[in-house]
C-alpha positions as CSV (number, residue, x, y, z in Angstrom):
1,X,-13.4,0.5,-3.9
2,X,-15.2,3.6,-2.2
3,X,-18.6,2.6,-3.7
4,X,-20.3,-1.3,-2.7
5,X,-20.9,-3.4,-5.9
6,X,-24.8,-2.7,-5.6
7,X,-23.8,0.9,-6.2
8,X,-22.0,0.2,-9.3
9,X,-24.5,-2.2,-10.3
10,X,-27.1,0.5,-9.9
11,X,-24.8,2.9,-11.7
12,X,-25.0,0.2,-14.7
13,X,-28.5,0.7,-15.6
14,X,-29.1,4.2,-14.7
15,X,-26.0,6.0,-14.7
16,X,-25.8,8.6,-11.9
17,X,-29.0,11.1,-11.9
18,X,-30.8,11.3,-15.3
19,X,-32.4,14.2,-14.4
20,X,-29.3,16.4,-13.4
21,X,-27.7,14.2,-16.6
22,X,-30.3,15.9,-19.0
23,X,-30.6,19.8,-16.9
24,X,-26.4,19.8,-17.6
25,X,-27.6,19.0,-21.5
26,X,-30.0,21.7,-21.7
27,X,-28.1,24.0,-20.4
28,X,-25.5,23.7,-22.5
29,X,-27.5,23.8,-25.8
30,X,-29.4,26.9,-24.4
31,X,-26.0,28.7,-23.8
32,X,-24.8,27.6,-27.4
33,X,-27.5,28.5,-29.8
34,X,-27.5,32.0,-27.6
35,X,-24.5,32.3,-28.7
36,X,-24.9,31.0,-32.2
37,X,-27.9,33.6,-32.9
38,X,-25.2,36.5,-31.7
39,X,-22.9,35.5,-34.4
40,X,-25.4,34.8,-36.9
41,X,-25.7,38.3,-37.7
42,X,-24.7,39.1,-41.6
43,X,-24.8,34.8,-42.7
44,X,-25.8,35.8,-45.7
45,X,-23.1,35.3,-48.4
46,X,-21.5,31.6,-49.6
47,X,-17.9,32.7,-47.7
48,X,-20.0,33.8,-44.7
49,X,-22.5,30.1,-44.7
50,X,-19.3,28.3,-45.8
51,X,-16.4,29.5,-43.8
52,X,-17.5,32.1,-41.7
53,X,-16.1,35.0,-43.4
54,X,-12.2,33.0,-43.0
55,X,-12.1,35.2,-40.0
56,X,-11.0,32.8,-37.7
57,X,-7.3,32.8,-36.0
58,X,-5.4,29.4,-36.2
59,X,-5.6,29.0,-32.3
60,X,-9.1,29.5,-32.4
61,X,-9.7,27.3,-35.6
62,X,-7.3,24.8,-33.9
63,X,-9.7,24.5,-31.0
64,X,-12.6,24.1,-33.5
65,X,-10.6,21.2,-35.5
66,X,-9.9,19.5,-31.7
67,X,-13.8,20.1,-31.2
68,X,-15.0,18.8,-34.5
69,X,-12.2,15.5,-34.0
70,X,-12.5,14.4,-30.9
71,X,-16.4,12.7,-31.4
72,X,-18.0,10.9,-28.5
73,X,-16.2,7.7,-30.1
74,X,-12.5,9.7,-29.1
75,X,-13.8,9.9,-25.3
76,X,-16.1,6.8,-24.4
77,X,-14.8,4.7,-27.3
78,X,-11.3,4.5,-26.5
79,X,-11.1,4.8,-23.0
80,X,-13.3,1.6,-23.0
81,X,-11.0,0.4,-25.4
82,X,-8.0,0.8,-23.1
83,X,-10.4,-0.4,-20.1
84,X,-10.9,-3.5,-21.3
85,X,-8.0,-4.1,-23.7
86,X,-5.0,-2.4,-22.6
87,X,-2.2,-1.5,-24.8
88,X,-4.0,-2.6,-27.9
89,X,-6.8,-0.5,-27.3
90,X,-4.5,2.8,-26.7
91,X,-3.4,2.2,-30.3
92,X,-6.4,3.8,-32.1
93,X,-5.1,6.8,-29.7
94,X,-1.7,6.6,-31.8
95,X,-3.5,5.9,-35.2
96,X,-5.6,8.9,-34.7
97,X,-2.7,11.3,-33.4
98,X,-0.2,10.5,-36.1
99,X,-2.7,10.8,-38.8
100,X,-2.6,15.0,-38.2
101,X,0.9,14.4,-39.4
102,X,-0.5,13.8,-42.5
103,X,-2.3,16.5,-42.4
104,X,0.1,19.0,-41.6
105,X,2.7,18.3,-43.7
106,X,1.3,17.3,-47.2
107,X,-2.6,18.9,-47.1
108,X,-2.9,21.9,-45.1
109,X,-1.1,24.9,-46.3
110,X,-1.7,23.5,-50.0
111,X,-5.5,23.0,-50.0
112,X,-5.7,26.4,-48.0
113,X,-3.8,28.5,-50.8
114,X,-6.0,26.4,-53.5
115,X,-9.6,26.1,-52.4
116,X,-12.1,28.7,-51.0
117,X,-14.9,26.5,-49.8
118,X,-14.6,22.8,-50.4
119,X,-12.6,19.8,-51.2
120,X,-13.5,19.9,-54.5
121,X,-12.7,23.2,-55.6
122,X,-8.8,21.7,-55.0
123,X,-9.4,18.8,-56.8
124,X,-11.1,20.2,-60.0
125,X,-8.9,23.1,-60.2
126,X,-6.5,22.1,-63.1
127,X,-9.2,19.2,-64.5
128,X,-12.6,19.4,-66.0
129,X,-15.0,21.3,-64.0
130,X,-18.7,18.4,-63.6
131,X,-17.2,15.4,-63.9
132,X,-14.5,15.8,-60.9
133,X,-16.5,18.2,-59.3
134,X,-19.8,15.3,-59.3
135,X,-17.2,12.4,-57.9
136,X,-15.6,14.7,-55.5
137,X,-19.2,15.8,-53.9
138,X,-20.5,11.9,-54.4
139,X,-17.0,10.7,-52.3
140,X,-17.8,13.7,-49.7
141,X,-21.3,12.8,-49.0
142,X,-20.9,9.2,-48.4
143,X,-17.7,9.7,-46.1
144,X,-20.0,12.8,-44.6
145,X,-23.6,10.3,-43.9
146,X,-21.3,7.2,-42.3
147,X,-19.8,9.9,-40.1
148,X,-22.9,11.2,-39.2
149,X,-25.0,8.6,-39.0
150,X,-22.1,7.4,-36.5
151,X,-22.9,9.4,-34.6
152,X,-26.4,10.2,-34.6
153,X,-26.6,6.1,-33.9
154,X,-24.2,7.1,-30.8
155,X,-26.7,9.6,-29.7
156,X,-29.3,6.8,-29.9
157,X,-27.0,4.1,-27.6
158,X,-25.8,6.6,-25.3
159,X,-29.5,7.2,-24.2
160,X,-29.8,3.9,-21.6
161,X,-26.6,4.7,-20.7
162,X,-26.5,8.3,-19.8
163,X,-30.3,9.0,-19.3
164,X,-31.6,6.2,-18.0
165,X,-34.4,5.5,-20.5
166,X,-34.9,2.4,-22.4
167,X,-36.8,1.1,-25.5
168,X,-36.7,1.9,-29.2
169,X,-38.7,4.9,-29.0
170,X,-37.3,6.9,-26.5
171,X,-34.0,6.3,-28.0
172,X,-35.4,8.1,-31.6
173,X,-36.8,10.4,-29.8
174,X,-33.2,11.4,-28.2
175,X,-31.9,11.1,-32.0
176,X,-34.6,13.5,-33.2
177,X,-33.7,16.0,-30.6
178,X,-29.6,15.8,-31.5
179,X,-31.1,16.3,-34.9
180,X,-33.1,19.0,-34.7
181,X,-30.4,21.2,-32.6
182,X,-28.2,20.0,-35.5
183,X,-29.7,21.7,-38.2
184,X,-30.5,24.8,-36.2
185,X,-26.9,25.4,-35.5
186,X,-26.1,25.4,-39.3
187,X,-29.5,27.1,-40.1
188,X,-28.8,30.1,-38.2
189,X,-25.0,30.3,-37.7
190,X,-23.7,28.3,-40.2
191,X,-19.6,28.0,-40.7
192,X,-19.3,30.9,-37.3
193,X,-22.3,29.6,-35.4
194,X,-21.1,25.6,-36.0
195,X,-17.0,27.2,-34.9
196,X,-17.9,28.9,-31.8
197,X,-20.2,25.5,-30.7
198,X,-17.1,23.6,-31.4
199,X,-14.5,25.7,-29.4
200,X,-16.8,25.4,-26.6
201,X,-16.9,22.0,-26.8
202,X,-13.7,21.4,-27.2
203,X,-12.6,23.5,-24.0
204,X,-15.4,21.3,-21.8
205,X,-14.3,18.0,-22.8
206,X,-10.4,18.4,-22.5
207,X,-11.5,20.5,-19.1
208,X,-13.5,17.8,-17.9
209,X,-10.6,15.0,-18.9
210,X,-8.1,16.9,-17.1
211,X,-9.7,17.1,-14.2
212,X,-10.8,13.2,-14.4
213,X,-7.6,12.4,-14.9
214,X,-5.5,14.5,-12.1
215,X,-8.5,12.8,-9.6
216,X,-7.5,9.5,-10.7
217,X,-3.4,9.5,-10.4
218,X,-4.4,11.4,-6.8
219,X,-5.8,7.8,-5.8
220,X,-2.8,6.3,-6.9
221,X,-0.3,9.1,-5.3
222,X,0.4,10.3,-8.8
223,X,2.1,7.5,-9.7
224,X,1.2,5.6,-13.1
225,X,3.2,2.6,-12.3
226,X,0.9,1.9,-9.4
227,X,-2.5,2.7,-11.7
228,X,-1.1,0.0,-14.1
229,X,-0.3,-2.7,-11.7
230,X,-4.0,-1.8,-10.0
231,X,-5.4,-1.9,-13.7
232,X,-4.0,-5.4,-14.3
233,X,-4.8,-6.7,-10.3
234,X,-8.2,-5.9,-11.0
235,X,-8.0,-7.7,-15.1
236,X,-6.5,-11.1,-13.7
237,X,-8.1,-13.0,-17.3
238,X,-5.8,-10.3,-19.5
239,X,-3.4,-9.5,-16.6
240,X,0.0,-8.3,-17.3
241,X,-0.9,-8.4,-21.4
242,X,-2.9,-5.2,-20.2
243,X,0.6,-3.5,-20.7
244,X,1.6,-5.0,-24.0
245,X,0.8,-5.4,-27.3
246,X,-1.1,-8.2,-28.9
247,X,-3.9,-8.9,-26.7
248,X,-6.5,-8.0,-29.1
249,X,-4.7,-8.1,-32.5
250,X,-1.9,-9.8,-31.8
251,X,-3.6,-13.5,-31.8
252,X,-3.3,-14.5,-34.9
253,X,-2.0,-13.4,-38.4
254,X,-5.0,-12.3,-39.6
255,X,-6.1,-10.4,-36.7
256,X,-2.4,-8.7,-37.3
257,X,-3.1,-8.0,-41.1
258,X,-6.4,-6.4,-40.1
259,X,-5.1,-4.1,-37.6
260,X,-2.8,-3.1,-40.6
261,X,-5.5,-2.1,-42.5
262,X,-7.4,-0.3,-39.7
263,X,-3.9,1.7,-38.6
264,X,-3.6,2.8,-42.4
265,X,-7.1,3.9,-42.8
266,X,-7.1,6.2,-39.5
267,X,-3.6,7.4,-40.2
268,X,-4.2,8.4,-43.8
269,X,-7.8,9.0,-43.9
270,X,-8.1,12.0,-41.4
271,X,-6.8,14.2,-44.3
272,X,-9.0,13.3,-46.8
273,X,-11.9,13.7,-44.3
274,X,-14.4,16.6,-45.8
275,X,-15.4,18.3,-42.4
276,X,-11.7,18.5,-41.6
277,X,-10.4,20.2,-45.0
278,X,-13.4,22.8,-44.9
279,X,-12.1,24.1,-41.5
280,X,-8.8,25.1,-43.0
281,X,-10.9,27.4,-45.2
282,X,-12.1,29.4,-42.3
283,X,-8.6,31.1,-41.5
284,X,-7.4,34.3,-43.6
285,X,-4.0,32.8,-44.6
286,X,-2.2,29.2,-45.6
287,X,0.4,30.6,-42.5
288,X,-2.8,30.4,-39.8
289,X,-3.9,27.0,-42.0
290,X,-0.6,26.0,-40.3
291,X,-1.1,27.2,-36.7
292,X,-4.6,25.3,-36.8
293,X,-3.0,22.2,-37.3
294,X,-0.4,22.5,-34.9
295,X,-2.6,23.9,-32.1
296,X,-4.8,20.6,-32.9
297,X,-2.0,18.2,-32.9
298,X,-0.7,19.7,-29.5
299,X,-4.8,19.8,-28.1
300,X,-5.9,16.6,-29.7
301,X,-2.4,14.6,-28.7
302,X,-2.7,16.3,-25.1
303,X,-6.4,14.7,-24.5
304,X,-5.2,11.5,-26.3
305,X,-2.7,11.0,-23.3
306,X,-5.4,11.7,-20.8
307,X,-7.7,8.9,-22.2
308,X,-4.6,6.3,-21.2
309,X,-5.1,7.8,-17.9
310,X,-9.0,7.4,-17.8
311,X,-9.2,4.2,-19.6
312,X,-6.9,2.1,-17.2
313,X,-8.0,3.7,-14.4
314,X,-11.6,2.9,-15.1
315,X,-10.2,-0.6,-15.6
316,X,-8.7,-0.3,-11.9
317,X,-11.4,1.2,-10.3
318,X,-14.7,-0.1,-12.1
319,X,-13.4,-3.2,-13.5
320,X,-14.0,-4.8,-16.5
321,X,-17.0,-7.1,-14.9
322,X,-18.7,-4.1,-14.0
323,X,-18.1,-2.6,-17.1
324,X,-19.1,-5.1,-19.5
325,X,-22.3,-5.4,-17.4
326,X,-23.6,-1.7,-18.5
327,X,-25.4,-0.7,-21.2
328,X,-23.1,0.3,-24.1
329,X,-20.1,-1.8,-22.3
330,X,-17.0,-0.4,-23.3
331,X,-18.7,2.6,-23.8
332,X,-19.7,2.8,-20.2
333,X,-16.5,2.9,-19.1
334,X,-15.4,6.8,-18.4
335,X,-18.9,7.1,-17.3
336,X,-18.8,4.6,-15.3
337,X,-15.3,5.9,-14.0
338,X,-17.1,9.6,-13.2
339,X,-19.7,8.1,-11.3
340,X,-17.1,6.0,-9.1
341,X,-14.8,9.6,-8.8
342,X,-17.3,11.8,-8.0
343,X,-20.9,10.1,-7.9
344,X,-24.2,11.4,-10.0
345,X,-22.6,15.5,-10.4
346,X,-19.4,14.9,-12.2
347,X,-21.4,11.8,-13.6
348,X,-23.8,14.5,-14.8
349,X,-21.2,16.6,-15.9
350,X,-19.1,13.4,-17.8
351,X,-23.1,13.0,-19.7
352,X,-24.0,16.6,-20.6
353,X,-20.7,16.8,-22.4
354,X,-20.9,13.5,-24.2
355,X,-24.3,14.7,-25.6
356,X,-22.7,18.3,-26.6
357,X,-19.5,16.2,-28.2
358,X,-21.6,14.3,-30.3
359,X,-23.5,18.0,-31.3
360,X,-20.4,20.0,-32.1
361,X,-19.4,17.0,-34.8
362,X,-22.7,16.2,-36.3
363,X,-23.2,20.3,-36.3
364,X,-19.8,19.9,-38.5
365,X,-20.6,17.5,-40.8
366,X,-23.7,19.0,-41.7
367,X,-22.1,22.3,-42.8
368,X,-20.0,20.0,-44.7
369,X,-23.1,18.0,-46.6
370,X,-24.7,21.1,-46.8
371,X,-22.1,23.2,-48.5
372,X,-20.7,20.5,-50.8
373,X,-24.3,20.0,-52.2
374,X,-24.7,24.1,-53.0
375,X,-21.5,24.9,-54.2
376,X,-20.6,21.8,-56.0
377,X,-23.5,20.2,-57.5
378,X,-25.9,22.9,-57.8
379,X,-23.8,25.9,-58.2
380,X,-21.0,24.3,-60.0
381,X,-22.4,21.4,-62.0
382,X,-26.6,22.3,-62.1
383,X,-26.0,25.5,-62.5
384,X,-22.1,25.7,-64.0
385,X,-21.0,28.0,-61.6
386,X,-24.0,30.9,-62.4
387,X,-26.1,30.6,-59.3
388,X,-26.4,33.8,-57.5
389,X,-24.9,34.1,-54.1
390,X,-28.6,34.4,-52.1
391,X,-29.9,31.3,-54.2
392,X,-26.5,29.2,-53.5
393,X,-27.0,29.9,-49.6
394,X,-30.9,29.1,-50.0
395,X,-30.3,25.6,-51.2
396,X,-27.2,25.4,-48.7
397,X,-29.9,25.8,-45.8
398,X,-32.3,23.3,-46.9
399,X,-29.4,21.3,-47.9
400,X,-28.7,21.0,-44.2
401,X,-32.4,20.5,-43.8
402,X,-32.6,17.5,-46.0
403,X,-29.5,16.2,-44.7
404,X,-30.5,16.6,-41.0
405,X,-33.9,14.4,-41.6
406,X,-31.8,12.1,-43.0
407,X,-29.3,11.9,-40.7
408,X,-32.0,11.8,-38.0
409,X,-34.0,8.3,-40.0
410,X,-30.5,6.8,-40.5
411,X,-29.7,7.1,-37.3
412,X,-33.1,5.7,-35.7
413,X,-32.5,2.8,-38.4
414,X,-28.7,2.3,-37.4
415,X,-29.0,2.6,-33.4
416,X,-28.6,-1.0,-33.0
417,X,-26.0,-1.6,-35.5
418,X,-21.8,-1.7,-35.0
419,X,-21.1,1.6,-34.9
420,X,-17.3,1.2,-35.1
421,X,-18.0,-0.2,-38.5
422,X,-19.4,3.0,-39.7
423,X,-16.7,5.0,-38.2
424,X,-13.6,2.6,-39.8
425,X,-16.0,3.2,-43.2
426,X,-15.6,6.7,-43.4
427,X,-12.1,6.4,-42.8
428,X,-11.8,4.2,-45.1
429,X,-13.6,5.7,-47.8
430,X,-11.6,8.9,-46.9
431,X,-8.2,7.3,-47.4
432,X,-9.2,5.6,-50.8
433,X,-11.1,8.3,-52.4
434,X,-10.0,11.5,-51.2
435,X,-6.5,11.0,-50.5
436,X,-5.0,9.8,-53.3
437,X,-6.8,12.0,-55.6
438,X,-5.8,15.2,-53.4
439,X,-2.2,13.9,-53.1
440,X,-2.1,13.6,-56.9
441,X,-3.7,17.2,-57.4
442,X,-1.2,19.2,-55.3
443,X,1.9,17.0,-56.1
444,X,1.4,15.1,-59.8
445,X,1.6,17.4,-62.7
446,X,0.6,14.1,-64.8
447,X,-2.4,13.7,-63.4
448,X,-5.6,14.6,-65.0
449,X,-9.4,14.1,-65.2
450,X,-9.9,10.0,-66.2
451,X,-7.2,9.3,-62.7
452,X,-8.9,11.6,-60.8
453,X,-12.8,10.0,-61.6
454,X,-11.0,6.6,-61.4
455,X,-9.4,7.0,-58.1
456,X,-12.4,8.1,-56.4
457,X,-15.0,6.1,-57.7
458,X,-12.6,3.2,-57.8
459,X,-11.4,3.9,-54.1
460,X,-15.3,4.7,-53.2
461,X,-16.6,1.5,-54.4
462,X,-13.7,-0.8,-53.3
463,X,-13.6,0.4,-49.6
464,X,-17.9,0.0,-49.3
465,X,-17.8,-3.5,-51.2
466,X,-15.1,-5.2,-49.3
467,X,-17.1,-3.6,-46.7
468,X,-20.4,-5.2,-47.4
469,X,-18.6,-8.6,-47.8
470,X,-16.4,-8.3,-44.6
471,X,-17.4,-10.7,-41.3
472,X,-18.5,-6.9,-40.0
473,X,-21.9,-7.2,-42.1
474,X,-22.1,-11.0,-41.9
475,X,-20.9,-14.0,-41.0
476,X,-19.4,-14.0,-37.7
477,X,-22.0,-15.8,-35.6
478,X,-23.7,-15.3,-31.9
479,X,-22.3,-14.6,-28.8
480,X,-21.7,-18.2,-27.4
481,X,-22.2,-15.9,-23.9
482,X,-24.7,-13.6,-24.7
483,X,-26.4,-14.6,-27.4
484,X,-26.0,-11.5,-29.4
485,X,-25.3,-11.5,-33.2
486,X,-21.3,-10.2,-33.9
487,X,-22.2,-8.9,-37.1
488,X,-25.0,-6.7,-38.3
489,X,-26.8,-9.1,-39.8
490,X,-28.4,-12.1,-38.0
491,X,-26.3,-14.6,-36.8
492,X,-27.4,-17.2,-39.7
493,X,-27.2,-15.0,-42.7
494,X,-23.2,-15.4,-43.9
495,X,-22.5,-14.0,-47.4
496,X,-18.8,-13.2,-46.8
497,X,-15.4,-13.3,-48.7
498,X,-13.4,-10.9,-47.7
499,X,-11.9,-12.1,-44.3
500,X,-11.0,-8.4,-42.9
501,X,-12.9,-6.4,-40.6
502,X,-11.0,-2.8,-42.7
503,X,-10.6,-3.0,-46.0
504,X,-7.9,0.2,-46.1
505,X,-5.0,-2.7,-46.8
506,X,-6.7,-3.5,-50.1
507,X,-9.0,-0.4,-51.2
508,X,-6.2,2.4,-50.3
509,X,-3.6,0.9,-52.9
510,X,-6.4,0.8,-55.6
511,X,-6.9,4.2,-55.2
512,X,-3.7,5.5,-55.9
513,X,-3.2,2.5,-58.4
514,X,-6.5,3.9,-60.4
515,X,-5.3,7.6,-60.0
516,X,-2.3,6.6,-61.8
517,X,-3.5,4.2,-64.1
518,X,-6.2,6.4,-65.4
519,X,-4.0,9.4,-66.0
520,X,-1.5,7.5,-68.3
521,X,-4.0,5.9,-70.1
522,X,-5.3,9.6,-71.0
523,X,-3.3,12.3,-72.8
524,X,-5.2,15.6,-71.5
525,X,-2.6,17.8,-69.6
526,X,-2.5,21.2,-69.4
527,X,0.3,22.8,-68.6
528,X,-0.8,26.5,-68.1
529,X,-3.4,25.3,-65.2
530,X,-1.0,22.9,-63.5
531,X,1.5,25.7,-63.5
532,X,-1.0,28.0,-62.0
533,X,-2.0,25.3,-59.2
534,X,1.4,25.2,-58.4
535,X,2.0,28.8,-58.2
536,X,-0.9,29.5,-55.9
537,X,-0.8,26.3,-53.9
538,X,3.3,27.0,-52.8
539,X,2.3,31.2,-52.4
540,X,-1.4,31.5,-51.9
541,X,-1.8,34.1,-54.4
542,X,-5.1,34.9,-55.9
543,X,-6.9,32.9,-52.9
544,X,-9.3,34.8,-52.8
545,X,-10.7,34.5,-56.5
546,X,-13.1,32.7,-57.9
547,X,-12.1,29.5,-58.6
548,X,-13.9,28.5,-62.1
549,X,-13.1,27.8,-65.4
């Protein structure tokens, strides 16, 4: 070790320089809303607010996708993850990868060709209009607030860590600021402003990754063999299960069963996820929705590889003592790994982009909230699709008001809580809800209004209720060590059932199950609008119309 073990200990309550840490922040939020009042100019219709015009290339909206992905969970999440668990932990890398799969071959080209601005124009296009229109925004909202409030909670945590301030109120403080920022960016740039913030993000944090990563094989003579065997010298209680499976979910059946679940809610969930369909809105053809994706699979897979780099080799050179000793513990662990490589300015500079991560996906998700609130319930069910264009965009902006002061309380209420359960909810609800019901859209020419309200709601309500009766609300005790309650609730409140952590195993099958059940226990069909969908789905033609009826 280059650094004594008061150094590190220092470095696990303060974290480098917070000073420098929060001059790198500003700087990079000065530089971004410059540039999102530059593009701002002419934000004024629905296409402009929603999907910036669909001007956007599919390498450049490919960078925005790997910008609005890869949240602050993606970087300090699972490199901690593979820190302190090894193999297991470099399995949500795999989950998350594979899910763009998904994505590419069964959702993107199709729901470019079919929608214009959200989710739900796809999924109401061949049904009736409110009722699929109301469940498709209700689904997209709640998957949209557990994301966000995931991450405005993260903003909160991050603050002892990264900052060096303590206490309840700084920490809402920190989550007001992310918040206001937030709603600037979709205030004054909306769909353009919130791409370009992304794209920059994007570049800084692979950037910075790379070059973490490079610095660490150089101790080891660019040889990963030798970073493993340090990883596990420096592990002896996990040792060589570092570099095999089971060590986390591998010890008993259960814990098996409920890495099941969790693999099939990150693999299929990521293309049911709202903020991620919008974006293939924002390119001019279903051939560039294409390019996106695969310029985000090679971006997002490429940083996924670096975090196996970074997360064993902050479990080599930082150690897992060390590590579980900071604030945020596993989430400590790149940071903790900067400030070890190159002290308190690449510490500062590991910080300022963690803060500007967790901007350029919250940024996201409100444009999201905000424009599946306008279009679809007050344009399209308020208003049955007769709002004018300026008064649409109106309620879009304080939309994304609204939603940002309520982002902003949830996350001050949430700060404490287990923000990987919010995370596996969205997913979750994404998988359950959205999925099936998009899958069934594009592919079932049965299908039809009752399976499409069924498999939502169904899939919506089953995913939060096994939820809410998992051991992740309650249940699973103290801390024999620590003390510290393992659920969210206190340690002697246990109102449990359901005995897995992700509920995808049981809440994705209903979904589809419901889908299908509801549409053959109904006889609408109509053949003219299914053959239209699958005209303009397979060629794109008549995009660019309005899609009501």
């Amino acid at each position: 070790m280059t650094r004594s073990i008061q150094s590190l200990a220092a470095a696990g309550s303060t974290v480098g320089n917070a000073t420098l840490n929060i001059a790198i922040f500003a700087v990079f939020v000065l530089v971004t809303l410059t540039i999102v009042i530059k593009v701002a100019a002419g934000n004024k219709t629905a296409g402009q607010m929603y999907t910036g015009g669909a001007a956007f290339s599919g390498k450049q909206n490919g960078l925005a996708i790997a910008g609005d992905y890869l949240s602050a969970a993606s970087f300090l999440g699972i490199a901690g993850a593979i820190a302190l668990q090894g193999y297991d932990g470099f399995l949500y890398s795999i989950g998350f990868l594979v899910a763009w799969l998904v994505a590419l071959l069964l959702v993107a080209e199709l729901m470019r060709n079919t929608g214009r601005f959200t989710m739900a124009d796809v999924l109401s296009y061949r049904l009736k209009q409110r009722p699929v229109r109301l469940a498709a925004a209700t689904s997209a909202l709640c998957v949209s607030f557990f994301y966000l409030l995931a991450q405005m909670a993260g903003a909160g945590g991050l603050v002892s860590l990264l900052l060096g301030v303590s206490g309840a109120a700084a920490q809402n403080i920190v989550i007001a600021v992310v918040g206001v920022i937030m709603v600037l960016y979709v205030m004054i740039g909306g769909m353009k402003g919130t791409t370009w913030v992304q794209m920059i993000k994007a570049v800084l944090l692979i950037a910075a990754t790379f070059v973490m990563t490079l610095w660490v094989l150089g101790k080891y003579g660019f040889n990963i063999s030798h970073l493993f065997d340090a990883a596990v010298k420096e592990n002896p209680t996990a040792g060589e299960k570092l570099l095999s499976p089971g060590l986390k979910y591998g010890k008993t059946d259960e814990t098996k069963l409920d890495f099941v679940s969790l693999a099939l809610a990150l693999v299929l969930g990521t293309a049911g996820l709202p903020h991620v369909l919008q974006r293939f809105y924002t390119v001019p053809t279903s051939k560039q929705a294409r390019k996106s994706v695969e310029w985000a699979i090679w971006l997002i897979g490429g940083f996924y590889l670096l975090t196996l780099v970074i997360g064993y080799g902050a479990g080599a050179l930082v150690g897992p003592e060390k590590i579980n000793a900071a604030p945020g513990k596993a989430n400590a662990a790149a940071p903790l790994l900067a400030f070890e490589l190159g002290g308190s300015p690449l510490l500062g500079i590991v910080s300022g982009i963690a803060f500007a991560t967790i901007l350029a996906v919250v940024a996201g998700l409100t444009i999201t909230t905000s424009a599946t609130f306008a279009h679809d319930i007050y344009n399209q069910v308020i208003k049955r699709g007769k709002a004018s264009p300026e008064s649409e965009v109106k309620v879009a902006r304080i939309a994304a008001l609204v939603g940002g002061v309520v982002a902003i309380l949830g996350g001050m209420l949430a700060k404490d809580q287990n923000i990987a359960f919010l995370v596996a909810l969205a997913f979750a609800v994404a998988a359950s809800a959205n999925l099936p019901t998009i899958l069934y859209s594009l592919f079932w020419k049965r299908f039809n209004t009752r399976g499409a309200v069924w498999s939502i709601y169904g899939g919506l309500i089953t995913a939060v209720g096994l939820i809410i009766f998992s051991p992740v609300v309650s249940g699973k005790g103290a801390d024999p060590k620590t003390g510290k309650t393992l659920s969210m609730l206190p340690a002697d409140i246990d109102f449990h059932w359901f005995p897995l952590d992700n509920p995808g195993i049981v809440s994705i099958p209903v979904g589809f199950f419901l889908g299908w059940l509801g549409s053959v226990t109904s006889k609408e069909f109509n053949a003219a609008k299914y053959a239209e969908m699958e005209v303009r789905s397979l060629t794109g033609h008549g995009v660019a119309e309005a899609i009501e009826h």
